[in-house]
C-alpha positions, 0 to 999 in steps of 0.5 A, a space after each residue: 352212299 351211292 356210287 357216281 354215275 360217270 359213263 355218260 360224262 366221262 369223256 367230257 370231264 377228261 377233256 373235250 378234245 377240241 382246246 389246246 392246254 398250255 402250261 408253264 413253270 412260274 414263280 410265286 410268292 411264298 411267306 419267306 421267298 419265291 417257290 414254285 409253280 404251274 399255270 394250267 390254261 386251255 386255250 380259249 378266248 380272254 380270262 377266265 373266272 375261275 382259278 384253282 389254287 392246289 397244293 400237292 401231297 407228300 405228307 408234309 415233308 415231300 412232293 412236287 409239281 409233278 405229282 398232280 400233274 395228269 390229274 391237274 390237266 385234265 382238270 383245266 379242260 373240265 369244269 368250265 375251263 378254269 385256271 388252275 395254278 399249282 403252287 410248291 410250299 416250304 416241306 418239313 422237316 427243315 422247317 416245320 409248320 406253321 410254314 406250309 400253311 403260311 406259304 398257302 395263304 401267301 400263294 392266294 393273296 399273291 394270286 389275287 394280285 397277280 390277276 394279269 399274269 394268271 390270266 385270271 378275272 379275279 372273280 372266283 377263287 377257289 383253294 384245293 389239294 390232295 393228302 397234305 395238300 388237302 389238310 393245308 386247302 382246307 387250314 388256308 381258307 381258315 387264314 383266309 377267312 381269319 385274316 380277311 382275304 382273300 376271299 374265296 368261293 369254295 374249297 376242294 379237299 381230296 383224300 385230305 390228311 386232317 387228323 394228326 392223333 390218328 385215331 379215327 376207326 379207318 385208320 386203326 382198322 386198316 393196318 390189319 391189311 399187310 397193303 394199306 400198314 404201309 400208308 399208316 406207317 408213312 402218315 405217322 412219319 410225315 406227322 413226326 416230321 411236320 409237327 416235332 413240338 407235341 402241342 402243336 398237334 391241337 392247333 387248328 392250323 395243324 388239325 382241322 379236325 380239331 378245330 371249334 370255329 369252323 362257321 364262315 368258311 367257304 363251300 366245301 367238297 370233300 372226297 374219300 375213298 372206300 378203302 383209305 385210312 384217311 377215309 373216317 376224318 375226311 367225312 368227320 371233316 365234313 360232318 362238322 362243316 355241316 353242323 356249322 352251317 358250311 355248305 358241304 358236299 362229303 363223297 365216298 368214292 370207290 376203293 383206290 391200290 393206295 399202296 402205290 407210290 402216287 396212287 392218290 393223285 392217279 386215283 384223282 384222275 378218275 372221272 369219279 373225281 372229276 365229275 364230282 368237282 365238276 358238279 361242285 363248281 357248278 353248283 357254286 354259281 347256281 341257288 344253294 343247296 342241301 349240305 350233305 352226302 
């Protein structure tokens, strides 16, 4: 797998320099109640029509709207200037899944409804996250396609946690290095906390990876890095979307200091990533293309 040329693209991914961002703290409608969230906007002229819904990480039982938030604003200067809203979701322990997950679905029918105040068209929507939040990305656009809406155009997973067996050889692996030991030891925490009742951990809301229906599920990217323990599901991920007929784009990017409180959404900010969301966006509104690495 070859690394993503970004020297040429870099600057424009990061912003163009030319558009003022603006964003602002909302509220939006969760399963039980109001949570939290964050518009991202360029400032351009009229509604845009694309909006990205993303879920921050935090293995399940922490983060918040801080988390992403470097990553998420270049991300509303790149890729055609998309609306980007960033949405909280109920954290275990204190209430373990399913209530992450159906906080997710509830946030995208809310989106849909509230067009007007994103400033959104409501002509494409797309559902994204990172670590856990890329585990609850891709589990909501299971309900989404389960539950008939709201339809979506694509779904974006970085560095997703999919896997709660643990047991793919990256994971077993990467505890021999005294540095990446420490992300294994929180991702078995962060599974204690999220899914307590052991027959849980089978459920395709809880494992994707697990899943046997994955046919009719929205365009996906997937993206891991070289040296990540969470690195082997990701791209199994993506290998059996493929087998399922999803139109599938897997990258590898290259190694990330995982170690670092953070590091996963600072990895984010690369241009690696961006350029690769950008790609994939792109390629939504063109002709399909070959699924693939």
């Amino acid at each position: 797998m070859n690394p993503v040329d970004v020297n040429d693209r870099q600057a424009a991914l990061a912003g163009d320099g030319e558009h003022e961002l603006e964003s602002r703290e909302l509220e939006v409608a969760g399963f039980e109640g109001s949570l939290a969230g964050r518009l991202y906007r360029a400032v351009v002229d009229g509604r845009r029509d694309l909006l990205i819904v993303f879920f921050h990480g935090g293995g399940f039982v922490d983060g918040d709207l801080d988390e992403a938030d470097g990553f998420l604003r270049r991300l509303a200067v790149a890729s055609g200037y998309p609306v980007v809203l960033s949405s909280t979701y109920t954290l275990a322990p204190n209430k373990p899944f399913p209530a992450a997950v159906e906080d997710a679905h509830a946030v995208l029918a809310w989106a849909g409804k509230n067009k007007s105040k994103l400033g959104w068209t409501g002509k494409r929507m797309l559902v994204a996250g990172i670590e856990a939040g890329g585990n609850i990305a891709a589990v909501a656009a299971m309900m989404s396609r389960d539950r008939g809406a709201p339809r979506l155009a694509g779904q974006i997973l970085i560095m997703p946690m999919l896997d709660p067996g643990l047991s793919t050889c990256s994971m077993r692996e990467m505890p021999s290095c005294p540095d990446k030991a420490k992300v294994v030891d929180e991702c078995v925490a962060a599974y204690r906390g999220y899914l307590p009742h052991a027959a849980d951990r089978s459920h395709p809301y809880a494992s994707p990876l697990q899943s046997s229906r994955l046919k009719n599920l929205p365009p996906a990217l997937i993206l891991s890095t070289d040296d990540d323990p969470l690195r082997d599901e990701a791209e199994a991920y993506g290998a059996k979307l493929i087998a399922a007929g999803v139109r599938t784009t897997v990258r590898r990017l290259p190694p990330a200091q995982l170690e670092e409180p953070n590091a996963r959404n600072e990895c984010a900010c690369t241009g690696h990533v961006l350029y690769e969301i950008a790609n994939f966006i792109a390629g939504l509104e063109g002709p399909p293309a070959s699924s693939g690495r």
